[in-house]
Backbone bond lengths (Angstrom), bond angles and torsions (degrees), N, CA, C in turn:
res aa  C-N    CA-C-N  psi(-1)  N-CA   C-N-CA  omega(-1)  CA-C   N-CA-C  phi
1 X - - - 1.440 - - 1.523 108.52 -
2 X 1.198 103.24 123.80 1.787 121.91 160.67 1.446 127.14 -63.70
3 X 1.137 142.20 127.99 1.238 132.88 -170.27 2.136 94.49 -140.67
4 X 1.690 89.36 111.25 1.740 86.54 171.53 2.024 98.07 -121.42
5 X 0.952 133.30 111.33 1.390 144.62 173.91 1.420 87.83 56.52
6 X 1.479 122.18 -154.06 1.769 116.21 -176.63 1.432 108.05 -71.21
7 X 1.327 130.13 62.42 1.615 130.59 170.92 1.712 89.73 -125.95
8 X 1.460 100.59 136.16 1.460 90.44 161.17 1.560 98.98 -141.31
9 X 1.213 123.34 145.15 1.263 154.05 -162.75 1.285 114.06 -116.95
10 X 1.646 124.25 112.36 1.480 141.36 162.12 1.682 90.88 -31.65
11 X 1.704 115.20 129.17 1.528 121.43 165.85 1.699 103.38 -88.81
12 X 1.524 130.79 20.17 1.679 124.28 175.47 1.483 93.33 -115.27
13 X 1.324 123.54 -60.87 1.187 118.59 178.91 1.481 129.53 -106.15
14 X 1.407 138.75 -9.79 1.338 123.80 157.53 1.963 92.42 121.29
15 X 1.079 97.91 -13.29 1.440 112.38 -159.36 1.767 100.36 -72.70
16 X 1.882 110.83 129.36 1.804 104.18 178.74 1.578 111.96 -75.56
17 X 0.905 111.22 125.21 1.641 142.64 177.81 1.802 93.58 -54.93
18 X 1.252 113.38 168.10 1.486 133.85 170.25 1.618 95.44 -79.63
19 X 1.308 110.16 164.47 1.564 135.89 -161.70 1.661 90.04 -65.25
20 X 1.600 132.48 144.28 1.166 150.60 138.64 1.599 108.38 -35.83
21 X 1.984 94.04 111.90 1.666 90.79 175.84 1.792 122.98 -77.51
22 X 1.645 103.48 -20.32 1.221 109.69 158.78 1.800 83.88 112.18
23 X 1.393 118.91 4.16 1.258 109.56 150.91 1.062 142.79 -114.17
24 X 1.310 145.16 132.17 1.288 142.49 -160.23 1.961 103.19 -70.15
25 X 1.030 129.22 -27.90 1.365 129.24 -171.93 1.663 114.60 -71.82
26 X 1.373 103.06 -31.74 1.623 119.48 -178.43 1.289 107.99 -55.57
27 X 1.269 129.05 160.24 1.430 144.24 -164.19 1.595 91.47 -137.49
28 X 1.300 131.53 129.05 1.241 130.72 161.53 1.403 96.84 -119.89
29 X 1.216 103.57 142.62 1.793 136.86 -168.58 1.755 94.87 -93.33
30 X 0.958 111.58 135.23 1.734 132.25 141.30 1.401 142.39 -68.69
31 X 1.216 136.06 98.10 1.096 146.54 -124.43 1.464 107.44 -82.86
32 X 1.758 85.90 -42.19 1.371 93.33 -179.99 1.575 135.93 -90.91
33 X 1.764 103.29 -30.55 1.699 114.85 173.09 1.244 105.02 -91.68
34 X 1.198 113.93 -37.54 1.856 135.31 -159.18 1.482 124.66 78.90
35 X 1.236 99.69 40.12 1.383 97.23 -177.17 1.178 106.44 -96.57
36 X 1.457 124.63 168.25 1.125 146.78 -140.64 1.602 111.89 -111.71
37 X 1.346 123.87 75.61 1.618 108.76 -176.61 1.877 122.96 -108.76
38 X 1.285 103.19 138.45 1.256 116.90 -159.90 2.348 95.44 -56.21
39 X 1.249 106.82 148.72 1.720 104.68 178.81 1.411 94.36 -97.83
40 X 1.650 101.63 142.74 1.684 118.95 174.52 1.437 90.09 -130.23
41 X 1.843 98.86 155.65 1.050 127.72 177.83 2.055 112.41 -56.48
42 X 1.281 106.34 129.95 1.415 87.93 177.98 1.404 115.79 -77.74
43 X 1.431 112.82 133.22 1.491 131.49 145.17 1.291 129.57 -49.64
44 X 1.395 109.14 101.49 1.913 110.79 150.63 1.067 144.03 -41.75
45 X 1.359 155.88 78.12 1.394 122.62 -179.63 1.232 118.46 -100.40
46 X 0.971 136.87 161.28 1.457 162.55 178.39 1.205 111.59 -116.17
47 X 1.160 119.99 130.57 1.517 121.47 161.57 1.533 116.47 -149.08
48 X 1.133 122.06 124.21 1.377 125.04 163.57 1.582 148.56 -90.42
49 X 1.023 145.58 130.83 1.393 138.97 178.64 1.324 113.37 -122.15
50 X 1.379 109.06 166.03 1.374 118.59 -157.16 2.032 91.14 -114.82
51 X 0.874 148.84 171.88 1.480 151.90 -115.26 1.710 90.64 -139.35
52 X 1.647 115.72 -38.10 0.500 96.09 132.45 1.503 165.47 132.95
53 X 1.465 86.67 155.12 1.635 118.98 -165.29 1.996 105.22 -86.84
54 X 1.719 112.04 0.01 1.022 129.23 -160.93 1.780 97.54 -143.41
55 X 1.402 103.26 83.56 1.855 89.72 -179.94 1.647 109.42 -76.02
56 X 1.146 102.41 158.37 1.784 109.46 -174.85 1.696 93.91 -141.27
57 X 1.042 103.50 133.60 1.178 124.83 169.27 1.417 107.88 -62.97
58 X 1.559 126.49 -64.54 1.464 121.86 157.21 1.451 128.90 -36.31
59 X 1.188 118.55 -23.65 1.188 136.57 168.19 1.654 119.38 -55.71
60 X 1.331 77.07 -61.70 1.837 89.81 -176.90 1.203 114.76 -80.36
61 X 1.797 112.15 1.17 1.933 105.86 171.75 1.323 86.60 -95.93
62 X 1.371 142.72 -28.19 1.333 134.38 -160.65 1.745 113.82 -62.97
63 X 1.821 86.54 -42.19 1.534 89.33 -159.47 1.852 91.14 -81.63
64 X 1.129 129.20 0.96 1.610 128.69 172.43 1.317 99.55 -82.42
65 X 1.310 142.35 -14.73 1.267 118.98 163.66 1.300 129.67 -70.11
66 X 1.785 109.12 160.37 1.258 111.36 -165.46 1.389 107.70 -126.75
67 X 1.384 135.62 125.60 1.204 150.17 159.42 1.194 121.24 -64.50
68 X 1.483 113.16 104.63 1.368 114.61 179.98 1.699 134.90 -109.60
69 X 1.041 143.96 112.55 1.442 138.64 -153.95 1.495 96.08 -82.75
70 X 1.731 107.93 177.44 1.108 104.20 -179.71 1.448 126.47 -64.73
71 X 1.657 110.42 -20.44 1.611 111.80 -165.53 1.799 107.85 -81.19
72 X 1.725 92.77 4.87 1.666 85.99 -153.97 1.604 85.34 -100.12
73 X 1.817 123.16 -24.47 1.056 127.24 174.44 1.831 121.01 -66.25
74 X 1.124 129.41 -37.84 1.428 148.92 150.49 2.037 88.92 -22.65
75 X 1.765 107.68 110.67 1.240 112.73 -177.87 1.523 105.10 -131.29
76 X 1.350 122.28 6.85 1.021 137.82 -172.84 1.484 107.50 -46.85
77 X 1.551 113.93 157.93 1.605 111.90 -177.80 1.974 86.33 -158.10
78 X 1.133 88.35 145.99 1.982 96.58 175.13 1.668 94.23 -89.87
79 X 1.578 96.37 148.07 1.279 119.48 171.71 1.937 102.58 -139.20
80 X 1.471 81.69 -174.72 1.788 97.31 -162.26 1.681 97.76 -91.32
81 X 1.224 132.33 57.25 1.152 133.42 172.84 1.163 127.89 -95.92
82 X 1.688 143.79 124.50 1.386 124.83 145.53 1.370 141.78 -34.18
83 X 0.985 118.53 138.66 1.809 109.15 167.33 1.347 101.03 -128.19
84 X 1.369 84.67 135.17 1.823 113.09 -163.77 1.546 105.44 -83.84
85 X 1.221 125.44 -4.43 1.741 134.42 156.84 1.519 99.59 -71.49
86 X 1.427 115.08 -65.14 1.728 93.65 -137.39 1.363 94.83 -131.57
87 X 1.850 124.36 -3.91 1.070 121.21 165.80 1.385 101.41 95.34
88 X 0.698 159.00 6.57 1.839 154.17 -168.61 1.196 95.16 -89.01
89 X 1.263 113.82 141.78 1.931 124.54 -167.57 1.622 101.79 -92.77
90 X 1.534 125.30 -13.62 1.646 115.25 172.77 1.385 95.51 -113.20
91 X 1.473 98.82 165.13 1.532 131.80 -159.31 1.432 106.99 -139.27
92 X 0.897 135.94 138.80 1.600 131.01 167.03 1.585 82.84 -95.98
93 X 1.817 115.78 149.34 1.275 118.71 158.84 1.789 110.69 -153.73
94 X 1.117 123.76 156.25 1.273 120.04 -169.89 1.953 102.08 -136.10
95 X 0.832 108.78 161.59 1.983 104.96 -167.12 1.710 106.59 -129.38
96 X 1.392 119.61 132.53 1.242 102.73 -164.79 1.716 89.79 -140.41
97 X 1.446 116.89 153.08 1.573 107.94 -166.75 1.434 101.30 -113.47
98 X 2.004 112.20 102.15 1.611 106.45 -157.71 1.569 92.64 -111.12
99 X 1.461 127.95 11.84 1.108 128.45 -157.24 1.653 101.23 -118.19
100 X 1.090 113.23 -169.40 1.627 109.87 177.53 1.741 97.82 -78.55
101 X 1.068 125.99 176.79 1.728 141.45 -149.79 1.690 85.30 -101.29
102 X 1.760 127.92 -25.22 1.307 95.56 -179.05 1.502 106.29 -112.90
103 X 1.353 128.32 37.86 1.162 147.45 145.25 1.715 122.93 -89.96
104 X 1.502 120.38 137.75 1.314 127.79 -176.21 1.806 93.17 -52.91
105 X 1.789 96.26 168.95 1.731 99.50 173.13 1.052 101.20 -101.88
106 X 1.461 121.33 172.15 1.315 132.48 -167.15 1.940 106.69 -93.54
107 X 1.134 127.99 124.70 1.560 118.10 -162.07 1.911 81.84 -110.20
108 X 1.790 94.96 139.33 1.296 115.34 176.07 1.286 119.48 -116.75
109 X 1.468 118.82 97.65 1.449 122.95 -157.82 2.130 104.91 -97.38
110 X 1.324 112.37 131.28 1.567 108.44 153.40 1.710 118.11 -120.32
111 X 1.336 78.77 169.95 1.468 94.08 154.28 1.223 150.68 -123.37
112 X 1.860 133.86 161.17 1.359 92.88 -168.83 1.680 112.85 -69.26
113 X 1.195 129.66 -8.85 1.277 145.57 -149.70 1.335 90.26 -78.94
114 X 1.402 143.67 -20.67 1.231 169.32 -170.12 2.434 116.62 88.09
115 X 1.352 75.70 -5.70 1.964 81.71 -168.37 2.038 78.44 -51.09
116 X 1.717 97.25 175.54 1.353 121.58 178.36 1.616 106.62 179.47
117 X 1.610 101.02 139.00 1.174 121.59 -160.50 1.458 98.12 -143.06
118 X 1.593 96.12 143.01 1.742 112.55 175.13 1.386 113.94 -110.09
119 X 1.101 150.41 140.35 1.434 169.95 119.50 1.529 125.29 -61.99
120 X 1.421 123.70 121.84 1.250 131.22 -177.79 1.425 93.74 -106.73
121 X 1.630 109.83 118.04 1.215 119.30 167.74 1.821 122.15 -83.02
């Protein structure tokens, strides 16, 4: 009799045996030659690997991603704009493309004054 983790295997023909009764005295029969093999306790194994010991292509786009918080999202840049509140000649504005790809993007201008204005380019 063969024993690979809880599989145990007829030693005449190769053939898997019925489930381990968990006593060593039991005789389990072969279904197919009929031979006679002594029952062993089943074996555990465990085995571990490290991530990796197995490269993944998905893997390696995963770990290229980048986590970004809100302060890292803030893309704002000052430009030469009026603001029609309080008059200050810069603008923070940021441009975002909400339209089809052969239409201009829409530019989203503030101020510090808090007013804010959109433009369709």
């Amino acid at each position: 009799m063969s024993v690979i983790g809880s599989l145990i295997f007829c030693t005449d023909c190769g053939n898997l045996l019925r489930e381990s009764t968990g006593n060593e005295n039991a005789i389990l029969h072969c279904s197919v030659c009929g031979a006679r093999n002594k029952d062993t306790i089943p074996q555990t194994v465990v085995s571990e690997s490290k991530p990796s010991a197995f490269p993944s292509a998905l893997r390696a786009k995963r770990s290229a991603v980048q986590t970004l918080s809100a302060e890292d999202r803030k893309t704002e840049a000052v430009t030469q704009h009026t603001c029609n509140r309080c008059g200050r000649k810069e603008m923070f504005y940021t441009t975002v493309q909400l339209r089809s790809a052969d239409e201009g993007s829409t530019v989203f201008y503030r101020c510090v004054c808090g007013y804010k204005e959109t433009s369709n380019n």
